[in-house]
FIMAR-90488 format. One record per residue (C-alpha): residue in one letter; x, y, z. Coordinates in pm, whole numbers, padded with zeros to 5 digits, always signed. Example, Ala and Ser with C-alpha at 12.3 -4.5 7.8 and 13.67 -1.06 7.14 Angstrom:
<pts>
a+01230-00450+00780 s+01367-00106+00714 
</pts>
This chain:
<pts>
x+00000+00000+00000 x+00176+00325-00084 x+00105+00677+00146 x-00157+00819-00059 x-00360+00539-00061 x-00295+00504+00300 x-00402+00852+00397 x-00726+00797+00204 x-00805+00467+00337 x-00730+00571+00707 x-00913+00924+00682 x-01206+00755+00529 x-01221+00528+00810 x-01100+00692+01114 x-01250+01053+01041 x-01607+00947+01014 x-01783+01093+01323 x-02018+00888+01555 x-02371+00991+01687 x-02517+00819+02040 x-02810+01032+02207 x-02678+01349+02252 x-02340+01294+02197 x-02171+01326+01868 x-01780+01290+01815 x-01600+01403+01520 x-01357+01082+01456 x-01385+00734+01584 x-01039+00790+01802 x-01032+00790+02140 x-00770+00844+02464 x-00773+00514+02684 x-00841+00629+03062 x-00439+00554+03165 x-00350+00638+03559 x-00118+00940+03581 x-00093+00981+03947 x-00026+01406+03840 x-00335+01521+04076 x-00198+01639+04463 x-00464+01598+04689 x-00685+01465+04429 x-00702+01798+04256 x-00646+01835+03864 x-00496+02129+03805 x-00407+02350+03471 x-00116+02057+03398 x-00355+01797+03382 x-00619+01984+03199 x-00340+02081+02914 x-00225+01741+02934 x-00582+01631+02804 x-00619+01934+02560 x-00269+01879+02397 x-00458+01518+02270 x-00776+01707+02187 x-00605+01923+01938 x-00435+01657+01851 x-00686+01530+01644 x-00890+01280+01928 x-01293+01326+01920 x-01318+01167+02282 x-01103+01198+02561 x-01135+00885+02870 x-01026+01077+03123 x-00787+00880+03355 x-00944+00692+03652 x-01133+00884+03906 x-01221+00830+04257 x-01611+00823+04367 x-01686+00971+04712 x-01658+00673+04905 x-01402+00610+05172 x-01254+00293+05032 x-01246+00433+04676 x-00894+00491+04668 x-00569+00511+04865 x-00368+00707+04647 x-00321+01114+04717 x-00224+01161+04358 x-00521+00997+04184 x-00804+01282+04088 x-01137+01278+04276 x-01463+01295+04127 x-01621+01485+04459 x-01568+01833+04619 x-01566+02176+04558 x-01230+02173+04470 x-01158+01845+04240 x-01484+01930+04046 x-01426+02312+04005 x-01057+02131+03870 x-01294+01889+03621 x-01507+02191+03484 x-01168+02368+03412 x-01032+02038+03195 x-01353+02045+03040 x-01347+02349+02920 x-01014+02349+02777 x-01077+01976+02601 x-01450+02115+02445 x-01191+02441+02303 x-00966+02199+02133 x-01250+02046+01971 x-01291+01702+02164 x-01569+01545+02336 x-01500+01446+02726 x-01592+01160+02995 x-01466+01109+03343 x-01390+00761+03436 x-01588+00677+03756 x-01387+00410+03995 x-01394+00224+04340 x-01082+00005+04331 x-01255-00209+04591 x-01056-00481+04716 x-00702-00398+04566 x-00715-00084+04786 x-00336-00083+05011 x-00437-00163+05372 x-00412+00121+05617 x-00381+00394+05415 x-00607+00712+05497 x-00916+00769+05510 x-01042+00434+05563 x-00877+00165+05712 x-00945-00125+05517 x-01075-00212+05131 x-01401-00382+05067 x-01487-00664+04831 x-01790-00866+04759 x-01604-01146+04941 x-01353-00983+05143 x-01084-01106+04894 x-00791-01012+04681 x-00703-01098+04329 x-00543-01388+04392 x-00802-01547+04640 x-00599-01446+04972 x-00794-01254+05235 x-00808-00825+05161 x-01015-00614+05347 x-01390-00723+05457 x-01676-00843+05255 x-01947-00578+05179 x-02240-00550+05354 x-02611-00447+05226 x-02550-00082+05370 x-02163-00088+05177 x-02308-00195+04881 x-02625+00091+04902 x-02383+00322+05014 x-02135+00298+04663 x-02389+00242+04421 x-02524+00583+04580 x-02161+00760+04536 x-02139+00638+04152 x-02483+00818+04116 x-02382+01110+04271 x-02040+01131+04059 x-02285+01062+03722 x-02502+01338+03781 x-02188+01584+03922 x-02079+01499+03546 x-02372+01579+03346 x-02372+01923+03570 x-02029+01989+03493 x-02047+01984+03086 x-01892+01635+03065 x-02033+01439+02779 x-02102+01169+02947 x-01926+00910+03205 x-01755+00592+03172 x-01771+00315+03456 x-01466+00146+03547 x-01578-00234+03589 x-01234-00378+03434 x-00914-00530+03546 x-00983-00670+03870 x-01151-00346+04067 x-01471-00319+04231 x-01702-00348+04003 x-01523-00659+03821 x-01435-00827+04182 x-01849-00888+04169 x-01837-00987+03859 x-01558-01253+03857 x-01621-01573+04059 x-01256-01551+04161 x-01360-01276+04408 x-01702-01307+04450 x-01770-01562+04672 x-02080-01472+04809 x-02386-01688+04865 x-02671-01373+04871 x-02827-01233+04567 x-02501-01088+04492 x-02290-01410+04439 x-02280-01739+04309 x-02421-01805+03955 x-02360-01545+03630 x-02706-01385+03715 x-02644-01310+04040 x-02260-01165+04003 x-02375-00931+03748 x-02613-00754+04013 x-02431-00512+04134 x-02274-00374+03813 x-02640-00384+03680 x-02769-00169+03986 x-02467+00087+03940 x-02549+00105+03565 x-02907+00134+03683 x-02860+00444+03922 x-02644+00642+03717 x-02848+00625+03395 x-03168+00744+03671 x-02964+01036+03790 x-02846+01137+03438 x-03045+01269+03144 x-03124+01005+02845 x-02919+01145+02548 x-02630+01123+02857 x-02391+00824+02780 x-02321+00589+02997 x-02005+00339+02898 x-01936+00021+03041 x-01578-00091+03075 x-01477-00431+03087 x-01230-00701+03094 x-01143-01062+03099 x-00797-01031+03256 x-00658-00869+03556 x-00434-00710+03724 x-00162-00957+03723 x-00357-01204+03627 x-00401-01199+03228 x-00554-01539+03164 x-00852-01476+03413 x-01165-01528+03281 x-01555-01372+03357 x-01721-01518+03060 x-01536-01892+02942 x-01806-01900+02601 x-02000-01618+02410 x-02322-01781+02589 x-02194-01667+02933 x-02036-01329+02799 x-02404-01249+02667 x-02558-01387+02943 x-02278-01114+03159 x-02380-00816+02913 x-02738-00817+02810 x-02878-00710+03188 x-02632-00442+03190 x-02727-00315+02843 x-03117-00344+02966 x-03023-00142+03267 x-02859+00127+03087 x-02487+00102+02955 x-02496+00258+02573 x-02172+00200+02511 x-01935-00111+02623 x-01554-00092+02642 x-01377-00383+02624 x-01009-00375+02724 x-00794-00634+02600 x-00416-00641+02586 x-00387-00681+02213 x-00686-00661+02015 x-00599-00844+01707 x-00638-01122+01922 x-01000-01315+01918 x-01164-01386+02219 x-01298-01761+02201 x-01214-02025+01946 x-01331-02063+01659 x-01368-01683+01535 x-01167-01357+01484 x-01408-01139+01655 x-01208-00979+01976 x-01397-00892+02290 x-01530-00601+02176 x-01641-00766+01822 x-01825-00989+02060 x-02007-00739+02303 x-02148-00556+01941 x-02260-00911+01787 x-02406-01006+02102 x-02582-00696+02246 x-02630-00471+01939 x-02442-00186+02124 x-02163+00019+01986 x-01838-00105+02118 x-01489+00049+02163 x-01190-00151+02130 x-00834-00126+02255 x-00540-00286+02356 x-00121-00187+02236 x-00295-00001+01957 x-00007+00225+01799 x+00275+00040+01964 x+00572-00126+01790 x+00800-00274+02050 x+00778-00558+02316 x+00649-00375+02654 x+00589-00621+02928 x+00776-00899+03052 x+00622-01163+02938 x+00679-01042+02564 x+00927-01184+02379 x+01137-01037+02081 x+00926-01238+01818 x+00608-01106+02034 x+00308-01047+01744 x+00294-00644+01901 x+00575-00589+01713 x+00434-00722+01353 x+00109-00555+01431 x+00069-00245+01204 x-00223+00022+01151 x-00433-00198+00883 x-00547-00450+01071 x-00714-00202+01275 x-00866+00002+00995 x-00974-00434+00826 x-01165-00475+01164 x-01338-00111+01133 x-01414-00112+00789 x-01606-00453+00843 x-01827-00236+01174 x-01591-00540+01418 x-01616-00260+01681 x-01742+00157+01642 x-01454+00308+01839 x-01066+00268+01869 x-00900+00388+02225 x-00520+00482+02208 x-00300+00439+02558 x+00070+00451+02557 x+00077+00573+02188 x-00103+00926+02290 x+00122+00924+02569 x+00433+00931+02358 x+00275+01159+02112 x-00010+01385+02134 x-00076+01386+01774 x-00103+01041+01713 x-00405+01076+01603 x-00404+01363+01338 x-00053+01196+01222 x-00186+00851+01157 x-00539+00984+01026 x-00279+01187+00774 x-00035+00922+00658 x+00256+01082+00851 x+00328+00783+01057 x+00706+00804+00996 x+00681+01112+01226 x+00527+00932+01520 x+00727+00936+01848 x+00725+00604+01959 x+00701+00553+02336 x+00883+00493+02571 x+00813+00386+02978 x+01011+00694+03084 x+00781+00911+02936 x+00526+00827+03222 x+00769+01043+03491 x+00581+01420+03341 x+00272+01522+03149 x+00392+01571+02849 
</pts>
Protein backbone atom coordinates (compact mmCIF):
# COMPACT_ATOMS: atom_id res chain seq x y z
CA UNK A 1 0.00 0.00 0.00
CA UNK A 2 1.76 3.25 -0.84
CA UNK A 3 1.05 6.77 1.46
CA UNK A 4 -1.57 8.19 -0.59
CA UNK A 5 -3.60 5.39 -0.61
CA UNK A 6 -2.95 5.04 3.00
CA UNK A 7 -4.02 8.52 3.97
CA UNK A 8 -7.26 7.97 2.04
CA UNK A 9 -8.05 4.67 3.37
CA UNK A 10 -7.30 5.71 7.07
CA UNK A 11 -9.13 9.24 6.82
CA UNK A 12 -12.06 7.55 5.29
CA UNK A 13 -12.21 5.28 8.10
CA UNK A 14 -11.00 6.92 11.14
CA UNK A 15 -12.50 10.53 10.41
CA UNK A 16 -16.07 9.47 10.14
CA UNK A 17 -17.83 10.93 13.23
CA UNK A 18 -20.18 8.88 15.55
CA UNK A 19 -23.71 9.91 16.87
CA UNK A 20 -25.17 8.19 20.40
CA UNK A 21 -28.10 10.32 22.07
CA UNK A 22 -26.78 13.49 22.52
CA UNK A 23 -23.40 12.94 21.97
CA UNK A 24 -21.71 13.26 18.68
CA UNK A 25 -17.80 12.90 18.15
CA UNK A 26 -16.00 14.03 15.20
CA UNK A 27 -13.57 10.82 14.56
CA UNK A 28 -13.85 7.34 15.84
CA UNK A 29 -10.39 7.90 18.02
CA UNK A 30 -10.32 7.90 21.40
CA UNK A 31 -7.70 8.44 24.64
CA UNK A 32 -7.73 5.14 26.84
CA UNK A 33 -8.41 6.29 30.62
CA UNK A 34 -4.39 5.54 31.65
CA UNK A 35 -3.50 6.38 35.59
CA UNK A 36 -1.18 9.40 35.81
CA UNK A 37 -0.93 9.81 39.47
CA UNK A 38 -0.26 14.06 38.40
CA UNK A 39 -3.35 15.21 40.76
CA UNK A 40 -1.98 16.39 44.63
CA UNK A 41 -4.64 15.98 46.89
CA UNK A 42 -6.85 14.65 44.29
CA UNK A 43 -7.02 17.98 42.56
CA UNK A 44 -6.46 18.35 38.64
CA UNK A 45 -4.96 21.29 38.05
CA UNK A 46 -4.07 23.50 34.71
CA UNK A 47 -1.16 20.57 33.98
CA UNK A 48 -3.55 17.97 33.82
CA UNK A 49 -6.19 19.84 31.99
CA UNK A 50 -3.40 20.81 29.14
CA UNK A 51 -2.25 17.41 29.34
CA UNK A 52 -5.82 16.31 28.04
CA UNK A 53 -6.19 19.34 25.60
CA UNK A 54 -2.69 18.79 23.97
CA UNK A 55 -4.58 15.18 22.70
CA UNK A 56 -7.76 17.07 21.87
CA UNK A 57 -6.05 19.23 19.38
CA UNK A 58 -4.35 16.57 18.51
CA UNK A 59 -6.86 15.30 16.44
CA UNK A 60 -8.90 12.80 19.28
CA UNK A 61 -12.93 13.26 19.20
CA UNK A 62 -13.18 11.67 22.82
CA UNK A 63 -11.03 11.98 25.61
CA UNK A 64 -11.35 8.85 28.70
CA UNK A 65 -10.26 10.77 31.23
CA UNK A 66 -7.87 8.80 33.55
CA UNK A 67 -9.44 6.92 36.52
CA UNK A 68 -11.33 8.84 39.06
CA UNK A 69 -12.21 8.30 42.57
CA UNK A 70 -16.11 8.23 43.67
CA UNK A 71 -16.86 9.71 47.12
CA UNK A 72 -16.58 6.73 49.05
CA UNK A 73 -14.02 6.10 51.72
CA UNK A 74 -12.54 2.93 50.32
CA UNK A 75 -12.46 4.33 46.76
CA UNK A 76 -8.94 4.91 46.68
CA UNK A 77 -5.69 5.11 48.65
CA UNK A 78 -3.68 7.07 46.47
CA UNK A 79 -3.21 11.14 47.17
CA UNK A 80 -2.24 11.61 43.58
CA UNK A 81 -5.21 9.97 41.84
CA UNK A 82 -8.04 12.82 40.88
CA UNK A 83 -11.37 12.78 42.76
CA UNK A 84 -14.63 12.95 41.27
CA UNK A 85 -16.21 14.85 44.59
CA UNK A 86 -15.68 18.33 46.19
CA UNK A 87 -15.66 21.76 45.58
CA UNK A 88 -12.30 21.73 44.70
CA UNK A 89 -11.58 18.45 42.40
CA UNK A 90 -14.84 19.30 40.46
CA UNK A 91 -14.26 23.12 40.05
CA UNK A 92 -10.57 21.31 38.70
CA UNK A 93 -12.94 18.89 36.21
CA UNK A 94 -15.07 21.91 34.84
CA UNK A 95 -11.68 23.68 34.12
CA UNK A 96 -10.32 20.38 31.95
CA UNK A 97 -13.53 20.45 30.40
CA UNK A 98 -13.47 23.49 29.20
CA UNK A 99 -10.14 23.49 27.77
CA UNK A 100 -10.77 19.76 26.01
CA UNK A 101 -14.50 21.15 24.45
CA UNK A 102 -11.91 24.41 23.03
CA UNK A 103 -9.66 21.99 21.33
CA UNK A 104 -12.50 20.46 19.71
CA UNK A 105 -12.91 17.02 21.64
CA UNK A 106 -15.69 15.45 23.36
CA UNK A 107 -15.00 14.46 27.26
CA UNK A 108 -15.92 11.60 29.95
CA UNK A 109 -14.66 11.09 33.43
CA UNK A 110 -13.90 7.61 34.36
CA UNK A 111 -15.88 6.77 37.56
CA UNK A 112 -13.87 4.10 39.95
CA UNK A 113 -13.94 2.24 43.40
CA UNK A 114 -10.82 0.05 43.31
CA UNK A 115 -12.55 -2.09 45.91
CA UNK A 116 -10.56 -4.81 47.16
CA UNK A 117 -7.02 -3.98 45.66
CA UNK A 118 -7.15 -0.84 47.86
CA UNK A 119 -3.36 -0.83 50.11
CA UNK A 120 -4.37 -1.63 53.72
CA UNK A 121 -4.12 1.21 56.17
CA UNK A 122 -3.81 3.94 54.15
CA UNK A 123 -6.07 7.12 54.97
CA UNK A 124 -9.16 7.69 55.10
CA UNK A 125 -10.42 4.34 55.63
CA UNK A 126 -8.77 1.65 57.12
CA UNK A 127 -9.45 -1.25 55.17
CA UNK A 128 -10.75 -2.12 51.31
CA UNK A 129 -14.01 -3.82 50.67
CA UNK A 130 -14.87 -6.64 48.31
CA UNK A 131 -17.90 -8.66 47.59
CA UNK A 132 -16.04 -11.46 49.41
CA UNK A 133 -13.53 -9.83 51.43
CA UNK A 134 -10.84 -11.06 48.94
CA UNK A 135 -7.91 -10.12 46.81
CA UNK A 136 -7.03 -10.98 43.29
CA UNK A 137 -5.43 -13.88 43.92
CA UNK A 138 -8.02 -15.47 46.40
CA UNK A 139 -5.99 -14.46 49.72
CA UNK A 140 -7.94 -12.54 52.35
CA UNK A 141 -8.08 -8.25 51.61
CA UNK A 142 -10.15 -6.14 53.47
CA UNK A 143 -13.90 -7.23 54.57
CA UNK A 144 -16.76 -8.43 52.55
CA UNK A 145 -19.47 -5.78 51.79
CA UNK A 146 -22.40 -5.50 53.54
CA UNK A 147 -26.11 -4.47 52.26
CA UNK A 148 -25.50 -0.82 53.70
CA UNK A 149 -21.63 -0.88 51.77
CA UNK A 150 -23.08 -1.95 48.81
CA UNK A 151 -26.25 0.91 49.02
CA UNK A 152 -23.83 3.22 50.14
CA UNK A 153 -21.35 2.98 46.63
CA UNK A 154 -23.89 2.42 44.21
CA UNK A 155 -25.24 5.83 45.80
CA UNK A 156 -21.61 7.60 45.36
CA UNK A 157 -21.39 6.38 41.52
CA UNK A 158 -24.83 8.18 41.16
CA UNK A 159 -23.82 11.10 42.71
CA UNK A 160 -20.40 11.31 40.59
CA UNK A 161 -22.85 10.62 37.22
CA UNK A 162 -25.02 13.38 37.81
CA UNK A 163 -21.88 15.84 39.22
CA UNK A 164 -20.79 14.99 35.46
CA UNK A 165 -23.72 15.79 33.46
CA UNK A 166 -23.72 19.23 35.70
CA UNK A 167 -20.29 19.89 34.93
CA UNK A 168 -20.47 19.84 30.86
CA UNK A 169 -18.92 16.35 30.65
CA UNK A 170 -20.33 14.39 27.79
CA UNK A 171 -21.02 11.69 29.47
CA UNK A 172 -19.26 9.10 32.05
CA UNK A 173 -17.55 5.92 31.72
CA UNK A 174 -17.71 3.15 34.56
CA UNK A 175 -14.66 1.46 35.47
CA UNK A 176 -15.78 -2.34 35.89
CA UNK A 177 -12.34 -3.78 34.34
CA UNK A 178 -9.14 -5.30 35.46
CA UNK A 179 -9.83 -6.70 38.70
CA UNK A 180 -11.51 -3.46 40.67
CA UNK A 181 -14.71 -3.19 42.31
CA UNK A 182 -17.02 -3.48 40.03
CA UNK A 183 -15.23 -6.59 38.21
CA UNK A 184 -14.35 -8.27 41.82
CA UNK A 185 -18.49 -8.88 41.69
CA UNK A 186 -18.37 -9.87 38.59
CA UNK A 187 -15.58 -12.53 38.57
CA UNK A 188 -16.21 -15.73 40.59
CA UNK A 189 -12.56 -15.51 41.61
CA UNK A 190 -13.60 -12.76 44.08
CA UNK A 191 -17.02 -13.07 44.50
CA UNK A 192 -17.70 -15.62 46.72
CA UNK A 193 -20.80 -14.72 48.09
CA UNK A 194 -23.86 -16.88 48.65
CA UNK A 195 -26.71 -13.73 48.71
CA UNK A 196 -28.27 -12.33 45.67
CA UNK A 197 -25.01 -10.88 44.92
CA UNK A 198 -22.90 -14.10 44.39
CA UNK A 199 -22.80 -17.39 43.09
CA UNK A 200 -24.21 -18.05 39.55
CA UNK A 201 -23.60 -15.45 36.30
CA UNK A 202 -27.06 -13.85 37.15
CA UNK A 203 -26.44 -13.10 40.40
CA UNK A 204 -22.60 -11.65 40.03
CA UNK A 205 -23.75 -9.31 37.48
CA UNK A 206 -26.13 -7.54 40.13
CA UNK A 207 -24.31 -5.12 41.34
CA UNK A 208 -22.74 -3.74 38.13
CA UNK A 209 -26.40 -3.84 36.80
CA UNK A 210 -27.69 -1.69 39.86
CA UNK A 211 -24.67 0.87 39.40
CA UNK A 212 -25.49 1.05 35.65
CA UNK A 213 -29.07 1.34 36.83
CA UNK A 214 -28.60 4.44 39.22
CA UNK A 215 -26.44 6.42 37.17
CA UNK A 216 -28.48 6.25 33.95
CA UNK A 217 -31.68 7.44 36.71
CA UNK A 218 -29.64 10.36 37.90
CA UNK A 219 -28.46 11.37 34.38
CA UNK A 220 -30.45 12.69 31.44
CA UNK A 221 -31.24 10.05 28.45
CA UNK A 222 -29.19 11.45 25.48
CA UNK A 223 -26.30 11.23 28.57
CA UNK A 224 -23.91 8.24 27.80
CA UNK A 225 -23.21 5.89 29.97
CA UNK A 226 -20.05 3.39 28.98
CA UNK A 227 -19.36 0.21 30.41
CA UNK A 228 -15.78 -0.91 30.75
CA UNK A 229 -14.77 -4.31 30.87
CA UNK A 230 -12.30 -7.01 30.94
CA UNK A 231 -11.43 -10.62 30.99
CA UNK A 232 -7.97 -10.31 32.56
CA UNK A 233 -6.58 -8.69 35.56
CA UNK A 234 -4.34 -7.10 37.24
CA UNK A 235 -1.62 -9.57 37.23
CA UNK A 236 -3.57 -12.04 36.27
CA UNK A 237 -4.01 -11.99 32.28
CA UNK A 238 -5.54 -15.39 31.64
CA UNK A 239 -8.52 -14.76 34.13
CA UNK A 240 -11.65 -15.28 32.81
CA UNK A 241 -15.55 -13.72 33.57
CA UNK A 242 -17.21 -15.18 30.60
CA UNK A 243 -15.36 -18.92 29.42
CA UNK A 244 -18.06 -19.00 26.01
CA UNK A 245 -20.00 -16.18 24.10
CA UNK A 246 -23.22 -17.81 25.89
CA UNK A 247 -21.94 -16.67 29.33
CA UNK A 248 -20.36 -13.29 27.99
CA UNK A 249 -24.04 -12.49 26.67
CA UNK A 250 -25.58 -13.87 29.43
CA UNK A 251 -22.78 -11.14 31.59
CA UNK A 252 -23.80 -8.16 29.13
CA UNK A 253 -27.38 -8.17 28.10
CA UNK A 254 -28.78 -7.10 31.88
CA UNK A 255 -26.32 -4.42 31.90
CA UNK A 256 -27.27 -3.15 28.43
CA UNK A 257 -31.17 -3.44 29.66
CA UNK A 258 -30.23 -1.42 32.67
CA UNK A 259 -28.59 1.27 30.87
CA UNK A 260 -24.87 1.02 29.55
CA UNK A 261 -24.96 2.58 25.73
CA UNK A 262 -21.72 2.00 25.11
CA UNK A 263 -19.35 -1.11 26.23
CA UNK A 264 -15.54 -0.92 26.42
CA UNK A 265 -13.77 -3.83 26.24
CA UNK A 266 -10.09 -3.75 27.24
CA UNK A 267 -7.94 -6.34 26.00
CA UNK A 268 -4.16 -6.41 25.86
CA UNK A 269 -3.87 -6.81 22.13
CA UNK A 270 -6.86 -6.61 20.15
CA UNK A 271 -5.99 -8.44 17.07
CA UNK A 272 -6.38 -11.22 19.22
CA UNK A 273 -10.00 -13.15 19.18
CA UNK A 274 -11.64 -13.86 22.19
CA UNK A 275 -12.98 -17.61 22.01
CA UNK A 276 -12.14 -20.25 19.46
CA UNK A 277 -13.31 -20.63 16.59
CA UNK A 278 -13.68 -16.83 15.35
CA UNK A 279 -11.67 -13.57 14.84
CA UNK A 280 -14.08 -11.39 16.55
CA UNK A 281 -12.08 -9.79 19.76
CA UNK A 282 -13.97 -8.92 22.90
CA UNK A 283 -15.30 -6.01 21.76
CA UNK A 284 -16.41 -7.66 18.22
CA UNK A 285 -18.25 -9.89 20.60
CA UNK A 286 -20.07 -7.39 23.03
CA UNK A 287 -21.48 -5.56 19.41
CA UNK A 288 -22.60 -9.11 17.87
CA UNK A 289 -24.06 -10.06 21.02
CA UNK A 290 -25.82 -6.96 22.46
CA UNK A 291 -26.30 -4.71 19.39
CA UNK A 292 -24.42 -1.86 21.24
CA UNK A 293 -21.63 0.19 19.86
CA UNK A 294 -18.38 -1.05 21.18
CA UNK A 295 -14.89 0.49 21.63
CA UNK A 296 -11.90 -1.51 21.30
CA UNK A 297 -8.34 -1.26 22.55
CA UNK A 298 -5.40 -2.86 23.56
CA UNK A 299 -1.21 -1.87 22.36
CA UNK A 300 -2.95 -0.01 19.57
CA UNK A 301 -0.07 2.25 17.99
CA UNK A 302 2.75 0.40 19.64
CA UNK A 303 5.72 -1.26 17.90
CA UNK A 304 8.00 -2.74 20.50
CA UNK A 305 7.78 -5.58 23.16
CA UNK A 306 6.49 -3.75 26.54
CA UNK A 307 5.89 -6.21 29.28
CA UNK A 308 7.76 -8.99 30.52
CA UNK A 309 6.22 -11.63 29.38
CA UNK A 310 6.79 -10.42 25.64
CA UNK A 311 9.27 -11.84 23.79
CA UNK A 312 11.37 -10.37 20.81
CA UNK A 313 9.26 -12.38 18.18
CA UNK A 314 6.08 -11.06 20.34
CA UNK A 315 3.08 -10.47 17.44
CA UNK A 316 2.94 -6.44 19.01
CA UNK A 317 5.75 -5.89 17.13
CA UNK A 318 4.34 -7.22 13.53
CA UNK A 319 1.09 -5.55 14.31
CA UNK A 320 0.69 -2.45 12.04
CA UNK A 321 -2.23 0.22 11.51
CA UNK A 322 -4.33 -1.98 8.83
CA UNK A 323 -5.47 -4.50 10.71
CA UNK A 324 -7.14 -2.02 12.75
CA UNK A 325 -8.66 0.02 9.95
CA UNK A 326 -9.74 -4.34 8.26
CA UNK A 327 -11.65 -4.75 11.64
CA UNK A 328 -13.38 -1.11 11.33
CA UNK A 329 -14.14 -1.12 7.89
CA UNK A 330 -16.06 -4.53 8.43
CA UNK A 331 -18.27 -2.36 11.74
CA UNK A 332 -15.91 -5.40 14.18
CA UNK A 333 -16.16 -2.60 16.81
CA UNK A 334 -17.42 1.57 16.42
CA UNK A 335 -14.54 3.08 18.39
CA UNK A 336 -10.66 2.68 18.69
CA UNK A 337 -9.00 3.88 22.25
CA UNK A 338 -5.20 4.82 22.08
CA UNK A 339 -3.00 4.39 25.58
CA UNK A 340 0.70 4.51 25.57
CA UNK A 341 0.77 5.73 21.88
CA UNK A 342 -1.03 9.26 22.90
CA UNK A 343 1.22 9.24 25.69
CA UNK A 344 4.33 9.31 23.58
CA UNK A 345 2.75 11.59 21.12
CA UNK A 346 -0.10 13.85 21.34
CA UNK A 347 -0.76 13.86 17.74
CA UNK A 348 -1.03 10.41 17.13
CA UNK A 349 -4.05 10.76 16.03
CA UNK A 350 -4.04 13.63 13.38
CA UNK A 351 -0.53 11.96 12.22
CA UNK A 352 -1.86 8.51 11.57
CA UNK A 353 -5.39 9.84 10.26
CA UNK A 354 -2.79 11.87 7.74
CA UNK A 355 -0.35 9.22 6.58
CA UNK A 356 2.56 10.82 8.51
CA UNK A 357 3.28 7.83 10.57
CA UNK A 358 7.06 8.04 9.96
CA UNK A 359 6.81 11.12 12.26
CA UNK A 360 5.27 9.32 15.20
CA UNK A 361 7.27 9.36 18.48
CA UNK A 362 7.25 6.04 19.59
CA UNK A 363 7.01 5.53 23.36
CA UNK A 364 8.83 4.93 25.71
CA UNK A 365 8.13 3.86 29.78
CA UNK A 366 10.11 6.94 30.84
CA UNK A 367 7.81 9.11 29.36
CA UNK A 368 5.26 8.27 32.22
CA UNK A 369 7.69 10.43 34.91
CA UNK A 370 5.81 14.20 33.41
CA UNK A 371 2.72 15.22 31.49
CA UNK A 372 3.92 15.71 28.49
Amino acid sequence: MNLNENVTRAGRILSRPFSLGGLTLPNRIAMAPMSRYFAPDGVPGSDLAEYYARRAAGGVGLIITEGTYVDHPSAGSSDRVPHFFGEKALSGWAGVVDVVHQAGARIVPQLWHVGATRNFGSTPAPDGIGPSGLGLTGEPAGRAMSQTDIDNVIASFATAAADAERLGFDGIELHAAHGYLIDQFLWAGTNRRDDGYGGSLAARVRFATEVVAACRAAVSRSFPVIFRLSQWKVDNYTAKVAETPDELERLLVPLAEAGADVFHCSTRRYWEPEFEGSQLNLAGWAKKLTGRPTVTVGSVGLNKQLMADETPDDPIAAESIDGLLDRMERDEFDLVAVGRALIADPEWAAKTVQGRTHELVPFDSGMLATLH
